[in-house]
C-alpha positions, 0 to 999 in steps of 0.5 A: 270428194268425188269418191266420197260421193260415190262410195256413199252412193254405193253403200245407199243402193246396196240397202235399197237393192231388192233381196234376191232371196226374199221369195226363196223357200228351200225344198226338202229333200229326202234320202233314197239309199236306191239313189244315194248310194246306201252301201257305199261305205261297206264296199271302201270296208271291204276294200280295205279289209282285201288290202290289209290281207293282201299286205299281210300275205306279201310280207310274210312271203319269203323273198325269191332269189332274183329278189335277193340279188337285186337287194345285194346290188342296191346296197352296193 
């Protein structure tokens, strides 16, 4: 019974507690590319572009002999 009371007391200054949010009025906000960071995105590109030339460079390069050997003994 006690518990009862307490939950129902709980729930009834739940409804009547004040809305925080009541005075709340959201600010809008405007984009600055100075600020934000406008070309963000062309530099990861440009990263990525590099990346798949030099990806690209590496596997056509022919192993050199030392390369060779350590091969060999890794399939040993």
């Amino acid at each position: 019974m006690k518990k009862d009371r307490e939950k129902f007391k709980m729930s009834n200054e739940k409804e009547n507690a004040d809305d925080p949010f009541k005075d709340y009025t959201p600010e809008v906000i405007e984009y600055d590319p100075a600020i934000d960071g406008d070309e963000e995105h062309n530099i990861r590109d440009e990263h990525l572009s590099e990346k798949a030339k030099l990806l690209e460079q590496f596997t056509k390069q022919k192993p050199d002999l030392k390369a060779k050997k350590m091969q060999k003994k890794r399939k040993c």
